[in-house]
mmCIF file as Biopython writes it, N, C-alpha, C and O atoms, coordinates in Angstrom:
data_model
#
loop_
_atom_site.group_PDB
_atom_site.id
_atom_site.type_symbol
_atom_site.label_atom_id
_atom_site.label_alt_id
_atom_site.label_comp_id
_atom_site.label_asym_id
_atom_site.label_entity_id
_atom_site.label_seq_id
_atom_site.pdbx_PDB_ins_code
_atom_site.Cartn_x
_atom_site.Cartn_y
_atom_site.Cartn_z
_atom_site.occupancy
_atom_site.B_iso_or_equiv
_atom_site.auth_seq_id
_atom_site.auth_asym_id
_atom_site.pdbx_PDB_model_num
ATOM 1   N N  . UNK A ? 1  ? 37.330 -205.440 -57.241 1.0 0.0 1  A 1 
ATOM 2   C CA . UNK A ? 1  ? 36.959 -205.126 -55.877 1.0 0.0 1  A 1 
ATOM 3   C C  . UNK A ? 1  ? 37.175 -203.648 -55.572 1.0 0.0 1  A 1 
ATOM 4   O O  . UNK A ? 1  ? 36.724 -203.208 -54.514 1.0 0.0 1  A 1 
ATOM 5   N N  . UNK A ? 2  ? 37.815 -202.860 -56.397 1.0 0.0 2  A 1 
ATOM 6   C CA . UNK A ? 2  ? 38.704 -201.694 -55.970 1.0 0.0 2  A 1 
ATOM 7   C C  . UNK A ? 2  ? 37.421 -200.904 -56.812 1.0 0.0 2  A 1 
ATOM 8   O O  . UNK A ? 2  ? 37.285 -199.807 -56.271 1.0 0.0 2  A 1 
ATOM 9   N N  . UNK A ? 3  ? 36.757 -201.011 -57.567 1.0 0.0 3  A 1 
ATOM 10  C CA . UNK A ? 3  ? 35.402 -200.520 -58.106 1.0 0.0 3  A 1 
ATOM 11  C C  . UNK A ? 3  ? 34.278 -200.483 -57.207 1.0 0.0 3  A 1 
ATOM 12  O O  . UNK A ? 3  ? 33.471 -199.574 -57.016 1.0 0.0 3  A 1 
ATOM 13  N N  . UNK A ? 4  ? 34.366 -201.655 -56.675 1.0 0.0 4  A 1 
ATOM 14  C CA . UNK A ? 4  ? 33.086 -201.738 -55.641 1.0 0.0 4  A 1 
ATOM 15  C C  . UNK A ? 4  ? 33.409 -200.829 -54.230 1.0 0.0 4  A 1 
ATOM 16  O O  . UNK A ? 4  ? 32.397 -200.495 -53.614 1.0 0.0 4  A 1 
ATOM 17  N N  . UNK A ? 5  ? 34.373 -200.510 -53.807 1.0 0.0 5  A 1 
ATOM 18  C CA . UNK A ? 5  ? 34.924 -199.931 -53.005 1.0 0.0 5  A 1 
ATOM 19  C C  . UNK A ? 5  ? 35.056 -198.939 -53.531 1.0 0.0 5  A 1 
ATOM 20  O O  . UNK A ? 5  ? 34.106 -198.464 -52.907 1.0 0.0 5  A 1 
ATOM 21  N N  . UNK A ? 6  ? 35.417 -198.002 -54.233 1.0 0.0 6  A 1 
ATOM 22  C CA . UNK A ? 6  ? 35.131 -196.556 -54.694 1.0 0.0 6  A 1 
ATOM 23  C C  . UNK A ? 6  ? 33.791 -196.052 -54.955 1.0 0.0 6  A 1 
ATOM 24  O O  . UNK A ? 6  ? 33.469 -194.911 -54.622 1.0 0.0 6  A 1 
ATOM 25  N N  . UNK A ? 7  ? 32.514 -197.348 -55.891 1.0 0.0 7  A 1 
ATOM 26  C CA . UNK A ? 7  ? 31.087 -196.506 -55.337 1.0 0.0 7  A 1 
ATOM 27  C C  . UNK A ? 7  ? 31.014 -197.113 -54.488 1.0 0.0 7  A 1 
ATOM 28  O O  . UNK A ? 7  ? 30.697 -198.158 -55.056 1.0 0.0 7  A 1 
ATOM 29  N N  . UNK A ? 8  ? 31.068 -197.487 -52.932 1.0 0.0 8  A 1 
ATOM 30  C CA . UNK A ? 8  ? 30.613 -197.379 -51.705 1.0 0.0 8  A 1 
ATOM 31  C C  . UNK A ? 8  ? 31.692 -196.175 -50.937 1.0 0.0 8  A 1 
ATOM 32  O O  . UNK A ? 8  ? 31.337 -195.724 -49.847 1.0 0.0 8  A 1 
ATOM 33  N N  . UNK A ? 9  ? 32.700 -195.806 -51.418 1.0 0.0 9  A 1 
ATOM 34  C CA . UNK A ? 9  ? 32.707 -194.410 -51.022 1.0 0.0 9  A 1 
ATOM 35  C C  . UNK A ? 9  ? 32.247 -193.089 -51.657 1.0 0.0 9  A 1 
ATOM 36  O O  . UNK A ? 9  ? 32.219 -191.958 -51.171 1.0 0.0 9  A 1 
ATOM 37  N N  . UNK A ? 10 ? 31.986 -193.419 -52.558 1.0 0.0 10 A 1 
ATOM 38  C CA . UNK A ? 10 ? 31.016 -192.607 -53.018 1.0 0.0 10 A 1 
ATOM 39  C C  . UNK A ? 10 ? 29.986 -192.243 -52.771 1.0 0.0 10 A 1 
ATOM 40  O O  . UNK A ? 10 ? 29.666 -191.099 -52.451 1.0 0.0 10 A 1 
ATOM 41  N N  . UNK A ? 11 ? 29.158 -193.388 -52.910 1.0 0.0 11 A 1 
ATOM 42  C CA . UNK A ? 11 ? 28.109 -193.600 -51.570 1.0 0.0 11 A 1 
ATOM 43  C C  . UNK A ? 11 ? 28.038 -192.996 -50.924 1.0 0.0 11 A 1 
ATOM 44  O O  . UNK A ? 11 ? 27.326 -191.996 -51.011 1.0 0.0 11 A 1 
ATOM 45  N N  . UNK A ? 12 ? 28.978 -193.395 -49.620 1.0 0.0 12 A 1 
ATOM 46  C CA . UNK A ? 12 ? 29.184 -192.460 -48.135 1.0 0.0 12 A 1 
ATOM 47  C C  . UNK A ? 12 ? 29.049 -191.396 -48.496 1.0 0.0 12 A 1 
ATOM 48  O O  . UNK A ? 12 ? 28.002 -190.821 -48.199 1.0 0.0 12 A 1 
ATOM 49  N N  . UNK A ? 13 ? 30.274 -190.568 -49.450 1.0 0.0 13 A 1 
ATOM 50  C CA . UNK A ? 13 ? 30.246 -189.005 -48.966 1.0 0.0 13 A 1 
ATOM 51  C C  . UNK A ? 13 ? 28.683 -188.519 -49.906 1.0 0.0 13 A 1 
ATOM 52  O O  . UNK A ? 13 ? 28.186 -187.546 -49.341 1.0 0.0 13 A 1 
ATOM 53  N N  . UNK A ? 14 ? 28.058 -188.852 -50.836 1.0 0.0 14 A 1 
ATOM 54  C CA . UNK A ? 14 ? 26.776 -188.462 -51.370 1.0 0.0 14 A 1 
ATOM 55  C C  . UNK A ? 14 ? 26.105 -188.882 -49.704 1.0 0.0 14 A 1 
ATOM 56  O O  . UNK A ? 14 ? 26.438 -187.824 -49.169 1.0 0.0 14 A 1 
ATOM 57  N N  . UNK A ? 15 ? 25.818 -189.210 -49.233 1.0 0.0 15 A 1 
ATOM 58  C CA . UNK A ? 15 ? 24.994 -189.509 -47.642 1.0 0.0 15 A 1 
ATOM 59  C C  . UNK A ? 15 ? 25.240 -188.171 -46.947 1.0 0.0 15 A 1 
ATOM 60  O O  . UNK A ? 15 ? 24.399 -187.319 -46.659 1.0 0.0 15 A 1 
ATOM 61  N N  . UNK A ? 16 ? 26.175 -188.158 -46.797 1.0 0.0 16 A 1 
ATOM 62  C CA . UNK A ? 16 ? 27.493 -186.992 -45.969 1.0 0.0 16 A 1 
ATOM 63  C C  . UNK A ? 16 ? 26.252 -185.676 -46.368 1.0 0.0 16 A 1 
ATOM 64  O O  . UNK A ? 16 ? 25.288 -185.109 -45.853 1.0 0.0 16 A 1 
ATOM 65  N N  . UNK A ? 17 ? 27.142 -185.684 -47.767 1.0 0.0 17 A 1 
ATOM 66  C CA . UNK A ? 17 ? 26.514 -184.260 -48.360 1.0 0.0 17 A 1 
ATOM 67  C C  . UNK A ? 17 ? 25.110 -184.056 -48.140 1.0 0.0 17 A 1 
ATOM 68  O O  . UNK A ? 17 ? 24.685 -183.026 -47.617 1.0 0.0 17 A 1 
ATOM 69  N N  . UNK A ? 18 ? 24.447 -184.909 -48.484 1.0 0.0 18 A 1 
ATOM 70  C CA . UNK A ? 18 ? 23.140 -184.828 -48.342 1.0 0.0 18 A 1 
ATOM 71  C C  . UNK A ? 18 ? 22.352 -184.610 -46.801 1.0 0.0 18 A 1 
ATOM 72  O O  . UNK A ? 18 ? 21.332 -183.946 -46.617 1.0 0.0 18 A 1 
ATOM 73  N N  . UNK A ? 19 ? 23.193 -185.423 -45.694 1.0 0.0 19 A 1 
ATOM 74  C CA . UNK A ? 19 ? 23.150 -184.890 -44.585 1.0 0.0 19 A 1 
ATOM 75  C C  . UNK A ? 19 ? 23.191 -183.599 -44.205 1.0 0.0 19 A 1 
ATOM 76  O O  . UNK A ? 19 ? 22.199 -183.088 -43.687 1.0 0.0 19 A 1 
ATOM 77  N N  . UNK A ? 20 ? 24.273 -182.936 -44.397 1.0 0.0 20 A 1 
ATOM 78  C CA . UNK A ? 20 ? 24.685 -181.741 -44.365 1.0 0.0 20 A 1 
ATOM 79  C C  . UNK A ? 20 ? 24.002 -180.870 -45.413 1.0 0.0 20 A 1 
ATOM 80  O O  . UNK A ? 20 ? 24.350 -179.805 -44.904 1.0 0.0 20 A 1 
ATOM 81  N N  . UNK A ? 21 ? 23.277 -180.483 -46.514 1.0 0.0 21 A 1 
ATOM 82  C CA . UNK A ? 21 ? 22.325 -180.012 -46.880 1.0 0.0 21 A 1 
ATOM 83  C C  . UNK A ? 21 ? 21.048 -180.083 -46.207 1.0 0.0 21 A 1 
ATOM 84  O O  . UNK A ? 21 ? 20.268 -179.167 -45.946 1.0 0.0 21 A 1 
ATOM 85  N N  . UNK A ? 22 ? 20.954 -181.433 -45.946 1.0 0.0 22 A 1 
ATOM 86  C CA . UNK A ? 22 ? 19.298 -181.444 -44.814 1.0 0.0 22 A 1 
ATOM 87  C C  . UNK A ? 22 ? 19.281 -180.593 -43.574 1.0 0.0 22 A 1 
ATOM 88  O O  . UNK A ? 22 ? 18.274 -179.936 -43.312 1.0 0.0 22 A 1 
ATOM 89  N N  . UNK A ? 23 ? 20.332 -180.570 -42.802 1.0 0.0 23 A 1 
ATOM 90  C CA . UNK A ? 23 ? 20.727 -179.994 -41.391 1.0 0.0 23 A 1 
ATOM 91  C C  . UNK A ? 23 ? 20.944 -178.323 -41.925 1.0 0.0 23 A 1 
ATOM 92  O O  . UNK A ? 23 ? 20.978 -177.421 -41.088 1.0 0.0 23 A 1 
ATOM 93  N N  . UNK A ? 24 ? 21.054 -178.102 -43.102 1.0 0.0 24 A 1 
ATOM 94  C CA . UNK A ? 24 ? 21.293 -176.468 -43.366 1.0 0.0 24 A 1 
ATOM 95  C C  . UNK A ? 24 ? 20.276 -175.825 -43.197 1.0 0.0 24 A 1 
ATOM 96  O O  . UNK A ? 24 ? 20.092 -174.829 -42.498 1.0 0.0 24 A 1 
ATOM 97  N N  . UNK A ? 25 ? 19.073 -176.810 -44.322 1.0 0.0 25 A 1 
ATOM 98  C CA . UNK A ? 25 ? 17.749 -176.321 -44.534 1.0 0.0 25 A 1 
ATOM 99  C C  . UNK A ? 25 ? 16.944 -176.287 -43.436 1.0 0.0 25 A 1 
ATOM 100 O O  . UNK A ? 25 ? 16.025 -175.473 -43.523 1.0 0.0 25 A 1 
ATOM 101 N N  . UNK A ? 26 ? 17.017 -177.063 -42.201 1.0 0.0 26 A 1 
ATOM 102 C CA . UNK A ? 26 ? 16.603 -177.585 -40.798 1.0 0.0 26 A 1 
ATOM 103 C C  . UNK A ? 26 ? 16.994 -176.254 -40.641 1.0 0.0 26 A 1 
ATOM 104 O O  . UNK A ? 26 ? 16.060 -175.499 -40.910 1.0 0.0 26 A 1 
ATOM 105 N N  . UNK A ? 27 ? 18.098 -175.628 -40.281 1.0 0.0 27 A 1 
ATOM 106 C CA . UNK A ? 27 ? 18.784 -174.589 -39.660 1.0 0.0 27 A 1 
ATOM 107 C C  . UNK A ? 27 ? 18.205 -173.328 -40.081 1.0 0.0 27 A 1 
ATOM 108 O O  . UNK A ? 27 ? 17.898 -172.498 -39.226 1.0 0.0 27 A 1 
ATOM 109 N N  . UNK A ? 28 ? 17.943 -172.998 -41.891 1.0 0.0 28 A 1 
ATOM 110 C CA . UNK A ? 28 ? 17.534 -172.201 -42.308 1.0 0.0 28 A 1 
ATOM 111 C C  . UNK A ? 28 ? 15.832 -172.011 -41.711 1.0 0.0 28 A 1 
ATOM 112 O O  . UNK A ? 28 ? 15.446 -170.912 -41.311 1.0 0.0 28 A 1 
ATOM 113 N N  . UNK A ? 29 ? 15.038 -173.077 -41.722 1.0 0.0 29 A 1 
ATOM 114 C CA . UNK A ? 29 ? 13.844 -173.125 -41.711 1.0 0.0 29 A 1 
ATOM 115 C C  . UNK A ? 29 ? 13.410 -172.699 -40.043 1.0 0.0 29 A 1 
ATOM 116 O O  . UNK A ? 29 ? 12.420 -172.072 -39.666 1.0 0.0 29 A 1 
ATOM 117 N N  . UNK A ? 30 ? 14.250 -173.137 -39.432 1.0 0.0 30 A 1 
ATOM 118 C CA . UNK A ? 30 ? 14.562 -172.540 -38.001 1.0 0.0 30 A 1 
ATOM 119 C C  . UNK A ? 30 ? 14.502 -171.215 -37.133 1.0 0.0 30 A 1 
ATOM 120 O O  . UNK A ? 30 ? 14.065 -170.681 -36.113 1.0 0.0 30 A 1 
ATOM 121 N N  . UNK A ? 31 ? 15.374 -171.057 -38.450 1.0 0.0 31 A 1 
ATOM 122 C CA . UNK A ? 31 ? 15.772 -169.580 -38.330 1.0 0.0 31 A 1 
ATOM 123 C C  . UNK A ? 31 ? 14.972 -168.346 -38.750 1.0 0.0 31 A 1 
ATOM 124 O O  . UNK A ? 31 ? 15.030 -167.177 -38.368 1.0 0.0 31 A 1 
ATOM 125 N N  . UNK A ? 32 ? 14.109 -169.044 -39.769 1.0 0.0 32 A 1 
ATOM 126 C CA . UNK A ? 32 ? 13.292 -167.881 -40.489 1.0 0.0 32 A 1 
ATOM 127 C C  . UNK A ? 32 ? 11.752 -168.025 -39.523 1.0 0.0 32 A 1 
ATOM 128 O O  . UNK A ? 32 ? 10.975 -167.104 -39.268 1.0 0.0 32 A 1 
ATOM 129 N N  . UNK A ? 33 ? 11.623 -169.603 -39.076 1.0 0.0 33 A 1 
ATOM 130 C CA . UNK A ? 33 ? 10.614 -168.992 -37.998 1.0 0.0 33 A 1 
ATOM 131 C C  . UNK A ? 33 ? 10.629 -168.684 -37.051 1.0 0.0 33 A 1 
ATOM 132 O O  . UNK A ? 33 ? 9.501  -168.829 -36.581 1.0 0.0 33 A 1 
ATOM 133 N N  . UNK A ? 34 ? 11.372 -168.239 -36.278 1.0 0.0 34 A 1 
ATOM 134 C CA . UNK A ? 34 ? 12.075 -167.356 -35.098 1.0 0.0 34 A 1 
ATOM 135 C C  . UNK A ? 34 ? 12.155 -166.154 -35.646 1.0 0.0 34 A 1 
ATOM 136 O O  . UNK A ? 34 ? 11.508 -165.319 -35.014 1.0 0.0 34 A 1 
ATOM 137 N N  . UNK A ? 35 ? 12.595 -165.826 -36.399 1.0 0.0 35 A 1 
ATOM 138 C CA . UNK A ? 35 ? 12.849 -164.215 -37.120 1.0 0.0 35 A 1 
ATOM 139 C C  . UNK A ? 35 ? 11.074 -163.923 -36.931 1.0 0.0 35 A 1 
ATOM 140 O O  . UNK A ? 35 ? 10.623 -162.942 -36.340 1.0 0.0 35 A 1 
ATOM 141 N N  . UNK A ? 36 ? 10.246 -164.986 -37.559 1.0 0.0 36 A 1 
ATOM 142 C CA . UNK A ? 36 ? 8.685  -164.402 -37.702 1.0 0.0 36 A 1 
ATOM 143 C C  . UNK A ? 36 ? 8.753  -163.859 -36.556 1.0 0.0 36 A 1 
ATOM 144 O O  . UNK A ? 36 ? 9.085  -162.691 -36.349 1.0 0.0 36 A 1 
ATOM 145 N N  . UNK A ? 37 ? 8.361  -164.884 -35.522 1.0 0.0 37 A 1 
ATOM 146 C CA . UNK A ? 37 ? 7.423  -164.761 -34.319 1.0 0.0 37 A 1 
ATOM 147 C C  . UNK A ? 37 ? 8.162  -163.715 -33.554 1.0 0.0 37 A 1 
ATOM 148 O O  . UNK A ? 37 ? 7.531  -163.098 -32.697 1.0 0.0 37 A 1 
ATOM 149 N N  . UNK A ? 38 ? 9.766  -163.361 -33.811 1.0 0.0 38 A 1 
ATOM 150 C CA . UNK A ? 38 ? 10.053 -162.324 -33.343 1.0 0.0 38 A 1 
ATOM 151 C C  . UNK A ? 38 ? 9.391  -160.860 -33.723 1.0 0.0 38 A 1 
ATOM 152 O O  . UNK A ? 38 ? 8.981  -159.975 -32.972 1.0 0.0 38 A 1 
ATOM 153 N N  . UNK A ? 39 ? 9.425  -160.907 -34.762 1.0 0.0 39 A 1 
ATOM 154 C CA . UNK A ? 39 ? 8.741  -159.750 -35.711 1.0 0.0 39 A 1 
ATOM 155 C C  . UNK A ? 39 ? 6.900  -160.011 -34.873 1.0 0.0 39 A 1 
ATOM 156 O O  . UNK A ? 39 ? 6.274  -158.997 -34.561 1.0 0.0 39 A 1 
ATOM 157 N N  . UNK A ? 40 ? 6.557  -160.785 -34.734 1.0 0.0 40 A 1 
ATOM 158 C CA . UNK A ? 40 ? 4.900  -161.049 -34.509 1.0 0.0 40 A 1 
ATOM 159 C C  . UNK A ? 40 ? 5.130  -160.706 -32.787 1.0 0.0 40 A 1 
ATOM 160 O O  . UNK A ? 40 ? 3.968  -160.734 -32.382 1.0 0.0 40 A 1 
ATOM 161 N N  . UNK A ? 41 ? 5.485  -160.583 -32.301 1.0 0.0 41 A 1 
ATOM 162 C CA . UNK A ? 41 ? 5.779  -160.094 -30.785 1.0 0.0 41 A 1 
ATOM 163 C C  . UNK A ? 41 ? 5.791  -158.905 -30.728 1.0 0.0 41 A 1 
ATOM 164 O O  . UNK A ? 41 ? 4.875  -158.259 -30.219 1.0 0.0 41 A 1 
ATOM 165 N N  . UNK A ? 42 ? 7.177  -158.229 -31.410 1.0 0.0 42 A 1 
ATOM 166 C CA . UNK A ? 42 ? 7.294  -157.129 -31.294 1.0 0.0 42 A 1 
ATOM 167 C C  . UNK A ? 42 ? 5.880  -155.835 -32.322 1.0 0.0 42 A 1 
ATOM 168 O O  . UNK A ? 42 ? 5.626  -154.673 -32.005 1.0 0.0 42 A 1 
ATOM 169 N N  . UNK A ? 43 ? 5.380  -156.490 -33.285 1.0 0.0 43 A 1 
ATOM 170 C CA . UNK A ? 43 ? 4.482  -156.156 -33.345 1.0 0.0 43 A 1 
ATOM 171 C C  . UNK A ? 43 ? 3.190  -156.022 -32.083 1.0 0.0 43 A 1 
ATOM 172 O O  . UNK A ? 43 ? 2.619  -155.064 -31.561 1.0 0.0 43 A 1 
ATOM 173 N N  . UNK A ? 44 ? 3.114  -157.254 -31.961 1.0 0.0 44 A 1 
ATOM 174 C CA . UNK A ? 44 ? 2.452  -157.300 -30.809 1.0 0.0 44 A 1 
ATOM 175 C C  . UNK A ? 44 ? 2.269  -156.216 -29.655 1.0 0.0 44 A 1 
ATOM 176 O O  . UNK A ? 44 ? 1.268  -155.741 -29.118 1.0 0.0 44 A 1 
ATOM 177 N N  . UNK A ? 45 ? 3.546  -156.030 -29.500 1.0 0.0 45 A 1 
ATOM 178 C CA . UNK A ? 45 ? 4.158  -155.533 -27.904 1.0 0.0 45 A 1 
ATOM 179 C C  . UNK A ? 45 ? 3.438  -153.850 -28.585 1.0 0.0 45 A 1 
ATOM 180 O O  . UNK A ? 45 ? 2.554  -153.244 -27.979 1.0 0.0 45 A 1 
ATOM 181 N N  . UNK A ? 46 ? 3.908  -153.472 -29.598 1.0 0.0 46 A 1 
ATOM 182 C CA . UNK A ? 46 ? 4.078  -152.136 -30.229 1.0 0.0 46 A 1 
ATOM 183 C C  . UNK A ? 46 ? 2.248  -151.415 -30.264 1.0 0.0 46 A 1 
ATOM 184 O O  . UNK A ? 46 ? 1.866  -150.254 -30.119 1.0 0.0 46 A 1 
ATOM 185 N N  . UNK A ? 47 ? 1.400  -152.808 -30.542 1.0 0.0 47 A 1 
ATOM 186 C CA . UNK A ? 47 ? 0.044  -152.720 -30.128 1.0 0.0 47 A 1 
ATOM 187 C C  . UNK A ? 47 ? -0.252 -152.392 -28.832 1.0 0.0 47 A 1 
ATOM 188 O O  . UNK A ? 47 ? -0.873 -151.336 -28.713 1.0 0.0 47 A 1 
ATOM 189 N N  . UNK A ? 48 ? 0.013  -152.995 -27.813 1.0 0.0 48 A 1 
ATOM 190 C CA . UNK A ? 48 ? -0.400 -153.264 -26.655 1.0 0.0 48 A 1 
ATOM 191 C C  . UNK A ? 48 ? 0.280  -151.426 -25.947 1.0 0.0 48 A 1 
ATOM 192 O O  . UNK A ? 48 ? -0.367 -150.787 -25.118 1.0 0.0 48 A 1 
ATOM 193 N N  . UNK A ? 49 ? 1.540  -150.974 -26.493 1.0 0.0 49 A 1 
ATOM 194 C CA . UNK A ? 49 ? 2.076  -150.171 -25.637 1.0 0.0 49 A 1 
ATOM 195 C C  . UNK A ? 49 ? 0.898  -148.589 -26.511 1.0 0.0 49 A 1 
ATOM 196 O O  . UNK A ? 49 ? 0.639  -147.491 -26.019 1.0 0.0 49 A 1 
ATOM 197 N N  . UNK A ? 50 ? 0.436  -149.228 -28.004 1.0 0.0 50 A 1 
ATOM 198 C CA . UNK A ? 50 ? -0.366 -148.089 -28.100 1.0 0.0 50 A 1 
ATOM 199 C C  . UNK A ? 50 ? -1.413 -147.920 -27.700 1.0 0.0 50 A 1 
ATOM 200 O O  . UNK A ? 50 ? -1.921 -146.807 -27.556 1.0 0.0 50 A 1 
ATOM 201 N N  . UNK A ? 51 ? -1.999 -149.098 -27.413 1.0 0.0 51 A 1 
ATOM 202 C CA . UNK A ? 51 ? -3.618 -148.779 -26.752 1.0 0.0 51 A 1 
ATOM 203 C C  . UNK A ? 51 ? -3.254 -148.128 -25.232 1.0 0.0 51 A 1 
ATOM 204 O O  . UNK A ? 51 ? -4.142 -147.475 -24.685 1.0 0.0 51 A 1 
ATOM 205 N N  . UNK A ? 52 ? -1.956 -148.302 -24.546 1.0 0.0 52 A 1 
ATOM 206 C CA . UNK A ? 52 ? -1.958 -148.136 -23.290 1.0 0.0 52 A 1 
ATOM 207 C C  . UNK A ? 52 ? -1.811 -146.952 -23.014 1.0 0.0 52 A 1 
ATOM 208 O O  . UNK A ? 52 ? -2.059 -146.586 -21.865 1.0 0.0 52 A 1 
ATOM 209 N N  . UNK A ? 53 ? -1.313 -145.915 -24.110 1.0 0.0 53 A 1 
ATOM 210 C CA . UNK A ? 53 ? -1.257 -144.432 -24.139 1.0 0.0 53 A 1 
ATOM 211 C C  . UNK A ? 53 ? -2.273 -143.809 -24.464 1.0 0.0 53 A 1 
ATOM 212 O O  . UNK A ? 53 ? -2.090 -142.603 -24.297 1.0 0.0 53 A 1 
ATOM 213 N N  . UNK A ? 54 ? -3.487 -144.099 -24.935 1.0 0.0 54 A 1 
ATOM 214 C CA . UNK A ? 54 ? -4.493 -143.624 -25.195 1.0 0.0 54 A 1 
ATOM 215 C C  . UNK A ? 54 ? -5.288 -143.456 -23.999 1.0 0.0 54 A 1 
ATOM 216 O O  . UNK A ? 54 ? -5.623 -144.426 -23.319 1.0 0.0 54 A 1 
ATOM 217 N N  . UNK A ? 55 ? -5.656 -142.068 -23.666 1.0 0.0 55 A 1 
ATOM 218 C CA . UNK A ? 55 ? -6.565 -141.790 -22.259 1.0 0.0 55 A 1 
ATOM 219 C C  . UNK A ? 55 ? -8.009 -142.083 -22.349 1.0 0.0 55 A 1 
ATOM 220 O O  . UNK A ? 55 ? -8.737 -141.907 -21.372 1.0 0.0 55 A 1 
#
């Protein structure tokens, strides 16, 4: 019984881990498209303020 109870905690923490790798990559993937659209704005903005100086 003390077998069957060590792989079902085993189990668990492989779940755990794997949780917590999924939620990183969530986080990473998050993060890098926010970084874009930040970068795609400020591009943006950097357009808009040059056409506006042109007479």
């Amino acid at each position: 019984m003390s077998t069957v109870r060590k792989f079902s905690e085993q189990e668990r923490n492989y779940h755990k881990y794997q949780a917590r790798q999924n939620f990183l990559r969530e986080q990473q993937t998050i993060q890098g498209e926010l970084k874009q659209a930040v970068e795609e704005k400020e591009a943006a903005l950097k357009a808009l303020e040059a056409l506006a100086e042109k007479p």
